[in-house]
C-alpha positions, 0 to 999 in steps of 0.5 A: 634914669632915662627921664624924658622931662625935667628930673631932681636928680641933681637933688642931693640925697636926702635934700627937701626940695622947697618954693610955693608947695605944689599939689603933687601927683604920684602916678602918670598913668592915664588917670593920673596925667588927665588929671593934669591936664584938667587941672591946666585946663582949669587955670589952676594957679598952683604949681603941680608936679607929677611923678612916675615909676615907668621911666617911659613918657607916658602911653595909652595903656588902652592901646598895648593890645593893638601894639602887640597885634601890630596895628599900631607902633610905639610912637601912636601910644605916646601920649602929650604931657602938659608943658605949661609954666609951674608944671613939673613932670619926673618920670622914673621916679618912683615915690616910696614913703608919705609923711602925713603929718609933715605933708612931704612925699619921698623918692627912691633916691632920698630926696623928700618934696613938700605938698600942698595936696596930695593926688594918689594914681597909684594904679593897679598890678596883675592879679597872679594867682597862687598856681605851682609853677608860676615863676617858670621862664615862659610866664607872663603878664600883660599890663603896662609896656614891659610886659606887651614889649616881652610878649612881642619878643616871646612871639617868636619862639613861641609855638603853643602859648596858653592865655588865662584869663577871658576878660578884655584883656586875655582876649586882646592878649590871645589874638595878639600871639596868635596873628602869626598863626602861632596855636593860641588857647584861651582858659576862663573859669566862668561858663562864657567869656567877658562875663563882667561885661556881657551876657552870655549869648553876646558872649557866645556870639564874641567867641564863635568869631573868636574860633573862626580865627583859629583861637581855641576855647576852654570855660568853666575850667582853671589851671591847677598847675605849671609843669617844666623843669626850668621852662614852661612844658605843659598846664594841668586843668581842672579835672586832669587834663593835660596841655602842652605849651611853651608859653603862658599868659596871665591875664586874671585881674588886678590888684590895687597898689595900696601898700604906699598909703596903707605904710602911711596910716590912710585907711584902705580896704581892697582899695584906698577908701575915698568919700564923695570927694575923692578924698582919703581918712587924710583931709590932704590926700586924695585917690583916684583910678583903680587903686581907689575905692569908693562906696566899696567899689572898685572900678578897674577900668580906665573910664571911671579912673578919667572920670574921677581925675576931672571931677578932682580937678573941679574940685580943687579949681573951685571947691565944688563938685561931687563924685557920686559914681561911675557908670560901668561902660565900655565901647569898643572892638574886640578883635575887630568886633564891636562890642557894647556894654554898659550898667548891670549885664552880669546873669550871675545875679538873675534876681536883680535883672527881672527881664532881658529884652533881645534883637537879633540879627545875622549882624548883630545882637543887643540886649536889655536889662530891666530891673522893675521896668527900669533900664540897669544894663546893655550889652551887645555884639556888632555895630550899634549906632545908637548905643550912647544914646541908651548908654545915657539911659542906663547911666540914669537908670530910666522907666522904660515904657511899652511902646519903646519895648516894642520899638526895641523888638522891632528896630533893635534901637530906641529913639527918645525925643531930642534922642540926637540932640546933645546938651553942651555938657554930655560927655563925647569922650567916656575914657577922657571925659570930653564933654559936647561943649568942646567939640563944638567949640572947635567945630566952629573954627572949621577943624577936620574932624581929625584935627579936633580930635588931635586938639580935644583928646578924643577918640584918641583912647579907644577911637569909639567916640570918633563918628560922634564927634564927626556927627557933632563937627557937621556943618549946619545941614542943607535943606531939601524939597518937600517930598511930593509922593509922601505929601500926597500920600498922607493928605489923600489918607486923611480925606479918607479918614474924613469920608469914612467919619462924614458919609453917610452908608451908601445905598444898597440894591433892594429891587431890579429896578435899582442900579447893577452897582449898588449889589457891590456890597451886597452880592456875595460874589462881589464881597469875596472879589473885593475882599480877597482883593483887600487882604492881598493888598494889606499883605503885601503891604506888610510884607514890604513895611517889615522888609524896608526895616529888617536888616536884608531885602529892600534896607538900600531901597528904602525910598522905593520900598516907602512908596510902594507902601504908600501907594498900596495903602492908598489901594487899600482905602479905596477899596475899604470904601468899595467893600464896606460901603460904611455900612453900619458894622457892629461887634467883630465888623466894628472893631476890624473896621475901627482899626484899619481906619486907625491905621490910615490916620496913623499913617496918613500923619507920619507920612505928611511929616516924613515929606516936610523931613527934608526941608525942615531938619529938626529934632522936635520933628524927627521926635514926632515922626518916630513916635508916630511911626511906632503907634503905627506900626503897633496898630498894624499888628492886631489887624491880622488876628481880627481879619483871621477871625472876620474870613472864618465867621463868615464862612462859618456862619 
């Protein structure tokens, strides 16, 4: 059988292979081997085997696309197999029949196997629509191994390959064929590609990077037809239009594979239906991964698969445990480019989504999806370094306020209080389900991160996790000195703050005989030299505050671009006092007034913590720093509007 692991094939046929009854696992794909290992994991006492149709070790399925691209070989997709005692692996055995009543699997060869439990990772198969001319040479899938090892035979003959489907999938297939400049076009029937996972301005994003490597596009079309007389000659589309080809790929979704549990009287739907517990209508068998359905769903991806084996494992380790659901998410590189996505993005059900928060840069693209001020979904295009911490956010479905909205309009990001904190218990690894615990554990032992993640398993499916486990392996962080000039900076702007509340109005030149200097705030001429003088200062000084947060200009000069600011805020009150002279001011006068002095208290406060940043590394700080930041910046905007109304009643008046 080219079994790579001990195998019954010295069975008889027909034999009952019998000792202390094992819970076997039918199914080694990923889904199906983590839940092995996290039965191991657990200490579980009980004997398990597992079985497999491929007769291959084990492999990251994630992966094949990079096989295909080249960017990875054979070996790098094995994945270990446990090798604890009371463990049995057969792989190239495929289970065809269960008995429910009498507790026993059947192989292909005869031989029958009792269980105590029984694990359905039954997985899934491509999804081959009902198109003339599919059984032509030239026709394939990608799914599992075979189909990336014929395709990457196919490549060398092929001249004009045709890619259906413009899921992950179909794109990661297209890029494949095309990395020796073979001509590669794309169909997908919905207006924009990735649909399920993104909306369609990251989607538009996705594809122009996509054409830019020679890859072609066609949405909102479908194939009618194949033609060829024994080869793939051409596809027909919708509407008539012809394509040469040579090669087509099928990359249109997947089927659960039900037909076992369904011959054996277990109730299935598009899925094997499961309750809470992960268990089947038999009390004794349980499903997970894509052939599973639970509350009427049907996942599909590998994350929720792995989440469901570990909560398996927890339950049959020690009885307690709910699966209540997964969280649609994903993180990883599309070709190259980052691509996020988590929760509800879908646009195809407007209704549910009632508002899309956007930021846009040159470099990126991020998004939103509010249902009732709550957060449903994100997507996004290009690096995103706080996506786990709004992924969190998503997963919980949480309000989001305000001021995070307009956090999230000028930063591209929100920060939460403890936002970089993580409990013991936060899941590192979505596609393993490693949680921070873990990686700690091995962080103390003084592991490279390469090497916890060789001993964790994380990073090691689609590698985006990585510089979470990095940030997690730090050492405890060095402490620095107080920062001089944003100390000084934010004292001085409080002991403004208490000259403005504690002065009284300084007085002004009512005879000739009065002092020249007491006309400053009187003289017309004097009041437009300062004035003019204030609002060059406090343009400036937002210029240089937008430019140090934007993604160009003074982004690698931020200490540089923070005291010029501070210094020019210095400016800015001292020369407040010189225009003012805290005469009393009232309507109009009173409100410009109370919000400049506003935002040299803000600032003032968020510059003294921004000094103590470097010598006291702490979170709870960090928090308030943020929060204070914001509440200036927000202060900062009304400021514009009051000056344009204050310069135009002046002269107006």
């Amino acid at each position: 059988m080219g079994s790579h692991f001990p195998a019954p094939a010295s069975a008889p046929p027909g034999a009952v292979v019998q000792g202390d009854k094992p819970i076997i696992i039918v199914g080694n794909g990923p889904v199906g081997l983590h839940c092995l290992t996290e039965l191991r994991r657990r200490e579980l006492t009980r004997p398990v085997m597992i079985f497999g149709r491929e007769e291959s070790q084990p492999y990251n399925r994630v992966a094949l696309s990079s096989l295909i691209q080249g960017e990875a070989s054979y070996e790098s997709l094995l994945t270990p197999v446990s090798t604890a005692p009371d463990t049995a692996c057969h792989f190239g055995f495929e289970i065809n029949r269960i008995d429910a009543e009498h507790k026993t699997v059947t192989d292909h060869l005869g031989n029958h196997y009792e269980y105590h439990q029984l694990i359905l990772a039954l997985g899934s198969r491509p999804h081959l629509p009902d198109t003339p001319g599919r059984g032509l040479t030239g026709v394939y899938t990608f799914r599992d191994l075979k189909d990336a090892q014929a395709l990457m035979s196919r490549h060398a003959r092929c001249r004009h390959c045709v890619v259906i489907g413009g899921g992950l999938l179909g794109i990661e297939a297209a890029k494949g064929m095309a990395r020796y400049g073979t001509r590669v076009t794309l169909i997908h029937h919905a207006p924009y590609l990735m649909n399920r996972q993104l909306d369609q301005t990251a989607s538009e994003r996705l594809a122009k990077s996509l054409v830019n490597e020679r890859l072609q596009i066609r949405v909102n079309t479908t194939v009618e037809s194949i033609g060829g007389n024994s080869r793939v000659e051409l596809i027909k589309l919708r509407g008539g239009e012809q394509l040469e080809c040579d090669t087509v790929v099928y990359a249109t979704g997947i089927r659960p594979n039900i037909e076992l549990a369904r011959a054996a009287g277990i109730s299935v739907g598009t899925g094997i239906r499961i309750d809470d517990q992960l268990r089947t209508s038999r009390p004794d068998i349980f499903a997970i991964g894509e052939c599973a359905e639970h509350r009427g769903q049907i996942y599909g991806l590998v994350g929720p698969g792995l989440e469901q084996a570990a909560s398996l494992a927890q339950l049959l380790s020690t009885g307690e445990g709910d699966y209540t659901g997964s969280l649609l998410a994903s993180s990883l590189k599309v070709t190259g480019v980052p691509v996020y996505s988590a929760g509800t993005v879908s646009e195809y059900n407007p209704g549910y989504i009632d508002c899309t928060l956007k930021h846009t840069t040159d470099r990126h693209y991020r998004a939103l999806k509010l249902h009732r001020g709550r957060l449903l979904g994100v997507s996004g295009v290009g690096e995103w370094p706080g996506f786990q911490g709004i992924q969190a956010l998503a997963a919980k479905q949480a309000r989001i306020w305000p001021w995070q909205r307009w956090q999230f309009h000028l930063t591209g990001d929100i920060a939460t209080p403890g936002g970089d904190s993580f409990d013991d218990a936060a899941i590192v690894c979505n596609c393993r389900q490693i949680p921070v615990a873990d990686i700690r554990a091995l962080a103390r032992q003084d592991l490279s991160v390469d090497d916890i993640c060789a001993r964790s398993g994380a990073a090691q499916v689609c590698g985006s996790c990585r510089p979470l486990v990095a940030k997690l392996a730090e050492q405890q962080p060095e402490t620095g000195a107080i920062a001089r000039l944003p100390l000084i900076a934010g004292m001085l702007s409080l002991v403004y703050l208490l000259l403005y509340l504690a002065l009284p109005a300084f007085p002004v030149r009512h005879s000739i005989q009065d002092p020249q200097w007491l006309q400053l705030w009187t003289d017309a001429t004097a009041r437009q030299w300062t004035g003019y003088t204030l609002l060059g200062l406090m343009v400036l000084s937002l210029v240089v505050s937008a430019s140090k947060r934007g993604p160009r200009g003074w982004a690698r000069k931020f200490v540089l671009a923070r005291n010029l600011h501070l210094v020019l805020t210095l400016s800015m009150a001292t020369l407040l006092l010189v225009h003012t002279g805290l005469q009393d001011s009232a309507n109009l006068n009173f409100y410009l007034f109370s919000t400049a002095v506003a935002l040299i208290a803000l600032g003032g406060l968020t510059s003294c913590l921004a000094a103590f940043e470097p010598a006291n590394p702490s979170l709870r700080l960090k928090a308030w720093k943020r929060r204070l930041a914001m509440s200036h910046l927000i202060a900062a905007w009304p400021l514009p509007v009051l000056l344009g109304f204050h310069i135009f009643t002046v002269y107006y008046f």
